[in-house]
Each structure stands twice: as C-alpha cells, then as structure tokens.
N, C-alpha and C positions, 0 to 999 in steps of 0.2 A: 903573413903579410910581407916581411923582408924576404922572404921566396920570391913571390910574385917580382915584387921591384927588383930585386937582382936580376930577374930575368926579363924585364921588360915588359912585363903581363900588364895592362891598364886596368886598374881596379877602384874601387869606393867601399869602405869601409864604414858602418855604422850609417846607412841610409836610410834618412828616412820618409817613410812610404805613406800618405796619409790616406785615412779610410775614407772612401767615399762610397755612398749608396744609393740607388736609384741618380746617380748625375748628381748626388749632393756632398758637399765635404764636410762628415762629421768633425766634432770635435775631441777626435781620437787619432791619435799615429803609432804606428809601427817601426822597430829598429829592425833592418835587417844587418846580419854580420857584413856580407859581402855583396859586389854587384861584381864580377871579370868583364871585364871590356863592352861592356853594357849591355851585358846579353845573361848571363847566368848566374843564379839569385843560388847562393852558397850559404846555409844555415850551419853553422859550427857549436857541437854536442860534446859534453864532458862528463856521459851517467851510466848507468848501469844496464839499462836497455830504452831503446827509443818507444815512444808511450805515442799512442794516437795524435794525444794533443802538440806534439812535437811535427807529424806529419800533416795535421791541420794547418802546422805555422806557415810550412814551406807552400800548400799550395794555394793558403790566404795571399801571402806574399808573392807568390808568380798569379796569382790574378789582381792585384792591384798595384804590380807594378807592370801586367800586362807583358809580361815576358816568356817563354815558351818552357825552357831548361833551367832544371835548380837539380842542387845537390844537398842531401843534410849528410851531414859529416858526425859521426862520433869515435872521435880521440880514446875512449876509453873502451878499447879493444887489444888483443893481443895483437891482430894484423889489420894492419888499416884498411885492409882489401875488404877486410868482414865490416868496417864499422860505416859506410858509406850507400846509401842508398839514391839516388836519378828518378828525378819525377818530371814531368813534360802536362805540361797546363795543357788543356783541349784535347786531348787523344787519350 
C-alpha cells in the first residue's frame, strides 16, 4: 500500500462489499484487500497454493462490487510473476 501512495495510485484498502441477493441486502459483508482507482478488486495471498475457494472470493467480489478486473495475488512464491493470477467478471 506505501507503493501505491508513493506513486500516486488512488486506492481503498479493506473495503467493504456487502452481500446482496435477489436486490436484497443480507446481513453478511465482505472485506476485500484492495480496490486501485475504483476499478480493480486486488485479493492479496500468503499460502502454499491458491485453493478454489480463494478464486471463488475474487469473483464473488468483482460481482458484488460490480467491477470488471481483479487480481489475486500470492506473495508466497519464488517469483511474483508465478504468484498472481487476472480474472475479468462477465467474459
């Protein structure tokens, strides 16, 4: 997050996303890690391999926060080129 702000990036950290169903707002919400400039829903990972329910989170979250591009991110990779997977809601 001091990356971002150092360079000027507009972010929201710890947002959160409440569930809604059929047009109705449960009594359930969601933290997402990141939001970049109100556009891409960034889940940030610290495990041993990304598990289904890790890729569930991300495109629960880009459909309820109605956003297009997210990223999940895991840290715990030799090269962070490997640890990072791009998902895009509706396509």
């Amino acid at each position: 997050m001091k990356e971002l702000d150092l360079r000027g990036i507009v972010f929201k950290s710890n947002l959160v996303v409440p569930l809604v169903y059929k047009g109705y707002e449960l009594n359930k919400e969601y933290v997402m890690d990141l939001l970049i400039e109100g556009e891409i829903v960034v889940e940030l990972k610290a495990v041993e391999v990304i598990l289904p329910v890790h890729e569930a989170q991300i495109i629960s979250y880009l459909k309820l926060a109605k956003k297009k591009l997210g990223l999940l991110i895991n840290f715990n990779v030799p090269l962070l080129k490997n640890g990072y997977r791009r998902y895009v809601n509706g396509y």
